[in-house]
C-alpha positions as CSV (number, residue, x, y, z in Angstrom):
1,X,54.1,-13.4,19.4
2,X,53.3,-11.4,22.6
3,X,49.7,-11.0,23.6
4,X,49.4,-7.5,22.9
5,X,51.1,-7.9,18.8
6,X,48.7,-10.5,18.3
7,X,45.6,-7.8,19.9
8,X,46.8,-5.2,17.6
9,X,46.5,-7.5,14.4
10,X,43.5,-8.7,15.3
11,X,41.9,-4.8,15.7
12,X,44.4,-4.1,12.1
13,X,42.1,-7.1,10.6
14,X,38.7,-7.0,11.9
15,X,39.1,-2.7,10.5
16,X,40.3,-3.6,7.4
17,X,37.2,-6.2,6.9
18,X,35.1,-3.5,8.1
19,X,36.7,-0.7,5.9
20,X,36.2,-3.2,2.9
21,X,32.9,-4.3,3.6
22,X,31.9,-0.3,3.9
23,X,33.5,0.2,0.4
24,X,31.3,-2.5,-1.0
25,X,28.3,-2.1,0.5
26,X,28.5,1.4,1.6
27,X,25.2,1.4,3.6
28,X,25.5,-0.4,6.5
29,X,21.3,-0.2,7.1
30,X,20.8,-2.0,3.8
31,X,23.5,-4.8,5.4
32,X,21.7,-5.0,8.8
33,X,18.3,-5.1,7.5
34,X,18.7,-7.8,4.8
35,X,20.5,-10.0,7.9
36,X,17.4,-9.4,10.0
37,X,14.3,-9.9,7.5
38,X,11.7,-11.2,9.4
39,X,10.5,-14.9,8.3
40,X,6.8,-12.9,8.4
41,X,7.1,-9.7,7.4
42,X,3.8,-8.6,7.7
43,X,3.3,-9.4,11.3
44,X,6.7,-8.2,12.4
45,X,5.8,-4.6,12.6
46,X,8.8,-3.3,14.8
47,X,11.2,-4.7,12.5
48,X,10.5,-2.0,10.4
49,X,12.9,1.3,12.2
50,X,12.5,3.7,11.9
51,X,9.3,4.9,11.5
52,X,7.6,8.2,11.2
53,X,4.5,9.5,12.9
54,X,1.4,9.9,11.1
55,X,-0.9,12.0,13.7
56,X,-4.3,10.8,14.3
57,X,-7.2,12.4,16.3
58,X,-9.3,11.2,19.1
59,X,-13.0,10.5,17.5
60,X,-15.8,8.4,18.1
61,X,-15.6,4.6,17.5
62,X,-16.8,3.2,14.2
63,X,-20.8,2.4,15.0
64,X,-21.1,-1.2,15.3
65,X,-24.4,-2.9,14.7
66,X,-27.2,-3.2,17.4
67,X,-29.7,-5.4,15.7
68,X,-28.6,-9.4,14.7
69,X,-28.1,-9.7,10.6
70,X,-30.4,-12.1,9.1
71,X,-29.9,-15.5,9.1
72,X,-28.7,-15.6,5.9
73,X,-25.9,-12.7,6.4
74,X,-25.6,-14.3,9.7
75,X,-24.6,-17.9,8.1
76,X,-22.4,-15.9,5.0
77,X,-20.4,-13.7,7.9
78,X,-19.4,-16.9,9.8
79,X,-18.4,-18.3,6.0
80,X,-16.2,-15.4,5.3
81,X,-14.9,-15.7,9.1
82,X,-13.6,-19.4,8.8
83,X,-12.0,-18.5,5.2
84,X,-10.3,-16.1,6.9
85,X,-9.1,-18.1,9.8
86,X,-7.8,-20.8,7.7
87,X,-5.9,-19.0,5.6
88,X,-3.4,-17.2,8.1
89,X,-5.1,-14.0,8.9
90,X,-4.5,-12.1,11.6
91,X,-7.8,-10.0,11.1
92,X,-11.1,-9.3,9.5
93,X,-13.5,-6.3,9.8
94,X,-16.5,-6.3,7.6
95,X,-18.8,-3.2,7.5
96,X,-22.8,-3.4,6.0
97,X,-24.2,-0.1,5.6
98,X,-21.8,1.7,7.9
99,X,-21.9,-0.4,10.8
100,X,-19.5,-3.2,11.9
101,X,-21.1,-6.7,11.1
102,X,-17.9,-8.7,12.1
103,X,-14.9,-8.0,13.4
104,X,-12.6,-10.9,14.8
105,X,-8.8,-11.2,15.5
106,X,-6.1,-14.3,15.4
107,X,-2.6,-15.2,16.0
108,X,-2.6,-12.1,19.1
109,X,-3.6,-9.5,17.5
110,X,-6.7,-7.1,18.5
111,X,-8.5,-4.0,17.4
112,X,-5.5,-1.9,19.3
113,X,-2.6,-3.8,16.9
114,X,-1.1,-1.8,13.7
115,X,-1.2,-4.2,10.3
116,X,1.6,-3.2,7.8
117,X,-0.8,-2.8,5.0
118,X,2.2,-3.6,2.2
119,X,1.4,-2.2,-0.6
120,X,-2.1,-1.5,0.3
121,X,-0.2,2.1,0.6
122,X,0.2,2.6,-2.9
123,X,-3.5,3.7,-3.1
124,X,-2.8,6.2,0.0
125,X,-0.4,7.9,-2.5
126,X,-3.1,8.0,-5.3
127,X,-5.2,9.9,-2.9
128,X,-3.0,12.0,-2.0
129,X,-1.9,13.0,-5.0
130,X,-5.9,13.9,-6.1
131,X,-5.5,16.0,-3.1
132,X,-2.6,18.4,-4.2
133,X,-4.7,18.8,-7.6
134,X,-7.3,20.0,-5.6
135,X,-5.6,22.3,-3.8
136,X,-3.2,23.3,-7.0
137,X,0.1,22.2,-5.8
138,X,0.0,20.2,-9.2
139,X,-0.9,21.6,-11.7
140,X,-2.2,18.7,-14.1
141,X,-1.7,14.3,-14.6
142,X,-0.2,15.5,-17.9
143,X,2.9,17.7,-16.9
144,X,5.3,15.6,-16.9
145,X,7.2,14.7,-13.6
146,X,10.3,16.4,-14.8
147,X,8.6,19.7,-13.7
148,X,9.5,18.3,-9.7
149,X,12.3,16.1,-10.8
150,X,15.4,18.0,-11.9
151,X,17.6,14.6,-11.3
152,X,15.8,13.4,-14.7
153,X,16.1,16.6,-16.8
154,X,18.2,15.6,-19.7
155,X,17.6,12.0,-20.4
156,X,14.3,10.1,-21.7
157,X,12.7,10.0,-18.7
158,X,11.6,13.6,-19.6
159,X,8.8,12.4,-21.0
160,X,7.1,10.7,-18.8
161,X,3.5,12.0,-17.3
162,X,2.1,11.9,-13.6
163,X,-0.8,10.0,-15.6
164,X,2.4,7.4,-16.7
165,X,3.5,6.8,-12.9
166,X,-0.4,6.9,-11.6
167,X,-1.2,4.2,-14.4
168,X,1.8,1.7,-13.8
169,X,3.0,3.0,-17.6
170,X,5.9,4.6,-17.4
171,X,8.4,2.7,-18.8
172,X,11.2,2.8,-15.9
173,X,13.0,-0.4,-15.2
174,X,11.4,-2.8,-13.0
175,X,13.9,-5.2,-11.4
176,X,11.3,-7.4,-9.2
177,X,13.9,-9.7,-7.2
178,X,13.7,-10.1,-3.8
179,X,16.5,-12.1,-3.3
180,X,19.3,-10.7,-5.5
181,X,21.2,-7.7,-3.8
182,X,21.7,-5.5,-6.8
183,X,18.0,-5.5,-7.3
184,X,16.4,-1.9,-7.6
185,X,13.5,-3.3,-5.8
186,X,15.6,-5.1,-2.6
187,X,17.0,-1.2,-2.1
188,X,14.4,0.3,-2.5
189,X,12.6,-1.6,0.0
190,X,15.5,-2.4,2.3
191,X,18.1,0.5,1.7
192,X,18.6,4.2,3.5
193,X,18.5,6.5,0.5
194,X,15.2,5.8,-0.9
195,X,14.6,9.2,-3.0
196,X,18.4,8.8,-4.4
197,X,17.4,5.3,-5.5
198,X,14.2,5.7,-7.2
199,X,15.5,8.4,-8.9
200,X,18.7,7.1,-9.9
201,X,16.2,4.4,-11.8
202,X,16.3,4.4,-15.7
203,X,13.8,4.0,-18.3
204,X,13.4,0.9,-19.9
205,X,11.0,1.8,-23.1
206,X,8.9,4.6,-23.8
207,X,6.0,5.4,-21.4
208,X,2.6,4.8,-22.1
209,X,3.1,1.9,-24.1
210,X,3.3,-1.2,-21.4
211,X,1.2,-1.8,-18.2
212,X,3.9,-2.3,-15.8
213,X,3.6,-2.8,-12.4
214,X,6.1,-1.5,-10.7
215,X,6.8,-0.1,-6.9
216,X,8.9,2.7,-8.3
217,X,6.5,4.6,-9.7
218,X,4.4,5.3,-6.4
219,X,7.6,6.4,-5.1
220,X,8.4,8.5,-7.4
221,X,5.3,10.0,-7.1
222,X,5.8,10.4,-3.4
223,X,8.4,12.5,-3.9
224,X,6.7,15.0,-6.6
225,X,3.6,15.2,-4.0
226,X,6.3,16.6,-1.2
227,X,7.9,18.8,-3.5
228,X,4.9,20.2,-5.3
229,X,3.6,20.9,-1.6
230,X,6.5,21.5,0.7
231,X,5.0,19.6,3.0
232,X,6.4,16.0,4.1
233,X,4.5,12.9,3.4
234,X,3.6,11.6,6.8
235,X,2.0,15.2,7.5
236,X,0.5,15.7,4.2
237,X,-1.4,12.0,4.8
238,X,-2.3,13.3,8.4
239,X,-3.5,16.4,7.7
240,X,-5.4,15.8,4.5
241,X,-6.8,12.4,5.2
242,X,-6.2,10.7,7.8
243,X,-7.7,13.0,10.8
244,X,-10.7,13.9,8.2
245,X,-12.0,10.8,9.0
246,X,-11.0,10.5,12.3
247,X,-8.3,7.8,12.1
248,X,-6.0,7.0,15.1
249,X,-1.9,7.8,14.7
250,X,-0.7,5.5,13.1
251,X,3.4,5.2,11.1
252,X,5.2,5.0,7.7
253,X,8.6,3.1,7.9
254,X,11.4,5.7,6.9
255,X,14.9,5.2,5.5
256,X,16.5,6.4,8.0
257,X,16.5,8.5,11.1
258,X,14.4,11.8,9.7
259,X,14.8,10.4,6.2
260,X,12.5,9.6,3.3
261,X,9.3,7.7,3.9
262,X,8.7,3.9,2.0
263,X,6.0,4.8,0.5
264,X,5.1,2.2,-2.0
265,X,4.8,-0.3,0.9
266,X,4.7,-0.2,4.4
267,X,2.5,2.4,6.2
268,X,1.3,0.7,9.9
269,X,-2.2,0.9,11.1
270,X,-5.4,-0.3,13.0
271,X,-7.9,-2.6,11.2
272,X,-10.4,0.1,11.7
273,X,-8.8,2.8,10.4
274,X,-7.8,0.8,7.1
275,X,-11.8,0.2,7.4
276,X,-12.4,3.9,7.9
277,X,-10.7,4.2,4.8
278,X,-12.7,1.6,3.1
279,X,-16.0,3.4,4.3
280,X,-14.7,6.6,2.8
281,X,-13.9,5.4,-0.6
282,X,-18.0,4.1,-0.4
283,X,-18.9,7.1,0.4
284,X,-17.5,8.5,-2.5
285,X,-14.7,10.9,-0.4
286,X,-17.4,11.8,2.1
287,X,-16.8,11.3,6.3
288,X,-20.0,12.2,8.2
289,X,-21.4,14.2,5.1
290,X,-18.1,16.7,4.8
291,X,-15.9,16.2,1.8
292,X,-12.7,14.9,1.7
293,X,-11.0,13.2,-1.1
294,X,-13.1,15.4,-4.5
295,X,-15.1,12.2,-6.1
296,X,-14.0,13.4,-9.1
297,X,-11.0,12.5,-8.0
298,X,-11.9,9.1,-7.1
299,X,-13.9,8.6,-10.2
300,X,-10.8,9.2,-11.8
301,X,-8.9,6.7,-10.2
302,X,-11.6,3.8,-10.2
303,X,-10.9,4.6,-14.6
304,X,-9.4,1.6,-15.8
305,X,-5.9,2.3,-17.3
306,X,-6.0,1.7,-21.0
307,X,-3.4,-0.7,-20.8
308,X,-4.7,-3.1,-18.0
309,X,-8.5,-3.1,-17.3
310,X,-8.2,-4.1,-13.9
311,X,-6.2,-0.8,-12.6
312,X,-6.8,2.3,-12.5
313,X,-5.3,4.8,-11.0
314,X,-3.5,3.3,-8.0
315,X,-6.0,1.2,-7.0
316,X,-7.7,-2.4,-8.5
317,X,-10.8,-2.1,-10.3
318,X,-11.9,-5.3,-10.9
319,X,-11.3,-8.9,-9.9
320,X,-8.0,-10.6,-11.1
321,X,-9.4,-13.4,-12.9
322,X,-7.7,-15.9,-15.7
323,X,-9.5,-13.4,-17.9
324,X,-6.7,-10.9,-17.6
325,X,-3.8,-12.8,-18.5
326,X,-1.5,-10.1,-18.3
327,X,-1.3,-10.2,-14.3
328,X,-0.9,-12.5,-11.6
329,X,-4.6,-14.3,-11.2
330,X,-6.1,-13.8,-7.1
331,X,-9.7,-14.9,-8.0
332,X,-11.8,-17.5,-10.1
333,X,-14.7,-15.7,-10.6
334,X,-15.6,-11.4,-11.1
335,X,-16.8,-9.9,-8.2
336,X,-20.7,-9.8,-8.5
337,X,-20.6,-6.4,-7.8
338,X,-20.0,-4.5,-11.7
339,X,-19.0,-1.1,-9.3
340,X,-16.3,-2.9,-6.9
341,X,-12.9,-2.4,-6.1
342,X,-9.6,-3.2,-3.7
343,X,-6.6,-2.6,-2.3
344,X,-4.5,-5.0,-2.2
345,X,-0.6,-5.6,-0.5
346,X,1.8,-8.3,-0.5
347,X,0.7,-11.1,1.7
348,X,-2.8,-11.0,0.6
349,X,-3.9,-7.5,2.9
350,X,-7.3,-6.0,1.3
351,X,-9.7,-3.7,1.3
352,X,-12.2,-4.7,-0.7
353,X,-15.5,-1.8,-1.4
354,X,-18.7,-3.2,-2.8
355,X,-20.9,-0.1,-3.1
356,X,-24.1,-1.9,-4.6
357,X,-24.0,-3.9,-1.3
358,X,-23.1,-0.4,1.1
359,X,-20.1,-3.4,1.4
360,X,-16.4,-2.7,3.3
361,X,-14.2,-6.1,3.5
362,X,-10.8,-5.5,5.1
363,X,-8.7,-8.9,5.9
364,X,-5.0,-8.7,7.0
365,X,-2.3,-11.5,7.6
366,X,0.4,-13.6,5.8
367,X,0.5,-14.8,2.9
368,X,-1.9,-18.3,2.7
369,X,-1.2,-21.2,1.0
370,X,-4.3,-20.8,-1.0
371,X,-6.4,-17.7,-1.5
372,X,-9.5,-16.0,-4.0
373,X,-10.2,-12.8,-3.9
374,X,-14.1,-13.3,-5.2
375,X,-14.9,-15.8,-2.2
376,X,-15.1,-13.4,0.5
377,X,-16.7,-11.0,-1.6
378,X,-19.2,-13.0,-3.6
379,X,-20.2,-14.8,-0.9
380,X,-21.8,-11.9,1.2
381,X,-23.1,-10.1,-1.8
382,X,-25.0,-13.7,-2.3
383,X,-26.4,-13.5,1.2
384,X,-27.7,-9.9,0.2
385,X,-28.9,-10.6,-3.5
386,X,-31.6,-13.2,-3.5
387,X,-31.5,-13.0,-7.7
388,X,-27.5,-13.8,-7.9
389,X,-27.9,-17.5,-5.8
């Protein structure tokens, strides 16, 4: 066969596999992306393309503290430090009564390097969504989501509240695999039509009855807070959060080129600013006396759900512990703080708020081999609390 037949069939073949492998897997993103999953996702931030802005300011460094800690803070700091170093962290920031008290970096990384806070961006959404309230773009946590979703009119997903997604509640399908390629969750986190996706997701029982959760449901409600306010999510975060307290630019990982943002997982920041953050959820929505997030609002979402005890409204209330049995366990003992809270994102990324202690914890890095949430936590408050040793 001449050289140029054999050329011809070789282009004829290597289409056709292409023109079948489109018509199978139609998005070729989704294809590339699960080839080229990082073996540590959390540290291999410019895996995740694209990305979209999320416009900081220029403000004054978070105040670090002038005078030593006592000895006894002094000895639980360097504790919490060496916890943290063993356990694969790439960084730890811990703030005592507004001022940084530690701060220390691994594996490369420094106070200039964005973390991908995982799902740590869930509680962003929460916010965020206390924020339209405020301002009236939605009108109530009990319309139900319908009102912004046309794509569910018509079917029983009608019924379900903002309160329902807020709450983990709602009753939509939760396919949790991260390995199968059908999985709602793999597309959702690794596909290029994110809105069409979690909207294309059906409900599994009625809402309200089963704690449930499930990274649909923040996206969901990502999409209702960019309708309800016509602005899009990486400028609705900017604008109403993050410059209020003076956090740095920072990204959300997109879809696609101008396309939807992830917003259930991966939004890409400094340790400070996620300690920023932290320092604004103690100060009850405050930054340098001005409001910003209403602490009704945050009141609201530090209420335990009725169905899980340890959630509220987007954000962890209390410690995991082998009390709750309905969720996976990330600590052996409650935090001896009654008032604290976390974030918390795959691979073990927290913010951790102890207000009785005018405590902020913020530790990022893979996933450890072994890990408890109350060490870190406890152990300071000990330092602090002569009557709890």
């Amino acid at each position: 066969m001449p050289v140029r037949q054999r050329q011809r069939r070789l282009v004829l073949l290597v289409a056709a596999i292409a023109l079948a492998a489109a018509l199978i897997f139609p998005d070729w993103r989704f294809i590339r992306r699960a080839l080229t999953y990082p073996e540590q996702p959390i540290m291999a931030v410019d895996w995740y393309r694209p990305q979209a802005v999320v416009a900081g300011v220029d403000s004054a460094p978070l105040p670090v503290a002038t005078q030593p800690p006592s000895s006894d803070l002094a000895t639980a700091l360097k504790t919490v430090a060496d916890y943290a170093a063993e356990r694969n962290s790439t960084g730890l920031l811990v703030m005592y009564q507004g001022e940084i008290v530690l701060e220390q970096y691994w594996q490369a990384y420094d106070e200039t390097s964005p973390f991908n806070a995982m799902s740590m961006s869930k509680s962003l959404v929460g916010l965020l969504i206390g924020q339209a309230l405020a301002e009236g773009a939605i009108a109530s946590l009990d319309e139900p989501a319908v009102n912004y979703l046309p794509e569910w009119q018509g079917d029983n997903r009608d019924q379900i509240t903002l309160r329902d997604l807020l709450y983990m509640q709602s009753g939509l399908r939760n396919e949790r695999s991260t390995t199968s390629p059908t999985s709602d969750l793999v597309h959702l986190y690794i596909g290029s039509d994110v809105e069409k996706t979690a909207l294309t997701i059906p409900s599994e029982r009625p809402s309200g009855e089963v704690f449930d959760y499930n990274n649909v449901n923040t996206q969901v409600l990502a999409i209702v807070l960019q309708r309800a306010t016509g602005i899009n999510y990486a400028d609705y975060l900017a604008t109403r959060l993050w410059q209020p307290i003076g956090a740095q630019s920072s990204s959300v990982w997109l879809d696609r080129p101008n396309g939807f943002p992830k917003a259930f997982c991966c939004l890409f920041a400094t340790l400070r600013d996620w300690a920023r953050l932290g320092q604004l959820l103690l100060n009850q929505g405050q930054w340098d006396g001005q409001p910003v997030i209403p602490a009704d609002w945050l009141t609201a979402m530090l209420t335990p759900s009725p169905l899980e005890s340890t959630f509220g409204k987007h954000i962890w209330v209390k410690a995991r512990t082998a009390d709750h049995p309905n969720i996976e366990t990330t600590a052996t003992l409650p935090y001896f703080d009654p008032l604290a809270f976390h974030l918390d994102g795959r691979g073990l990324q927290r913010v951790f708020v102890l207000p009785t202690y005018e405590l902020v914890i913020v530790r990022m890095g893979e996933r450890p081999d072994t890990w408890d949430d109350s060490i870190m936590t406890n152990t300071l408050i000990q330092a602090l609390d002569p009557e709890i040793r």
